[in-house]
C-alpha positions, 0 to 999 in steps of 0.5 A: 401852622403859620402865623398867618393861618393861624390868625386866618383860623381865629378870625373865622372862628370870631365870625362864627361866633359872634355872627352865624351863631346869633343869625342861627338862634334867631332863625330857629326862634322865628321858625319855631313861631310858625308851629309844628316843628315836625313839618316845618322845613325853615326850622330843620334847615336853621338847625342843620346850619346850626350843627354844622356852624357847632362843629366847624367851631370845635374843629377850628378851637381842636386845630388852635389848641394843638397847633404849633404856631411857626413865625417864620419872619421872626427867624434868621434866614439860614438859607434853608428851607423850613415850614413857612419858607418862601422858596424860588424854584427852577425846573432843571428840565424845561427851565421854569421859574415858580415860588412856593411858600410851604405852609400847613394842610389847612393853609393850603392853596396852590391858586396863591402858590401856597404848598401843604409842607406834607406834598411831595415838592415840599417833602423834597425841598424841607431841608435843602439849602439854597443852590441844592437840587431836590428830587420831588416824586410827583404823580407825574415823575421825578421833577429836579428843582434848584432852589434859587432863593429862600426866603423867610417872610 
């Protein structure tokens, strides 16, 4: 995972805990007050977003604990492309200029031209150098991409 995606990862976990987790003991407090636990729906809604909240926080602590944090910018760019690479692309077919970062499954977000390093454009390009022409096997067919630049930001 990126540097990024990890810091985005900690800062949500810090919300969770140092916010939701507290809104979420006090409603279960206040609907408790109310009385018969078996009918009350405001006491069965606050532990249902408990449980959720609990098991949003394990993921996000599994996923820092495993990960292996990649600080791109503090590498030398080689003109390859690498996990955390942003990647200038031009579509040998129709002449289309787009850039991609290649970053991982939880950082994922094409609306912001982030790309998980396991789709098939960036299995394609992981490896190539600048100038080199990747073969990308796409659901809709073989696309040829020519890095034009890569950066290492």
């Amino acid at each position: 995972m990126t540097k990024r995606g990890a810091d985005a990862l900690r800062e949500e976990l810090h919300t969770l805990k140092s916010e939701m987790r507290p809104k979420i003991v006090a409603a279960i407090a206040e609907a408790r007050e109310h009385g018969d636990l078996k009918e009350n729906a405001e006491y069965h809604a606050a532990r249902e977003q408990q449980s959720f909240v609990e098991g949003r926080i394990k993921e996000i602590e599994g996923k820092l604990s495993n990960a292996q944090i990649v600080d791109v910018a503090a590498m030398t760019n080689t003109g390859r492309v690498i996990f955390g690479a942003t990647v200038d692309l031009e579509d040998g077919e129709t002449g289309e200029a787009f850039t991609y970062q290649i970053v991982g499954e939880d950082e994922a977000d094409l609306s912001r031209n982030m790309i998980s390093v396991n789709s098939p454009i960036a299995r394609a390009l992981v490896g190539k150098s600048l100038g080199d022409v990747a073969q990308a096997r796409t659901p809709g067919g073989v696309r040829e991409l020519e890095i034009v630049k890569v950066a290492y930001l």
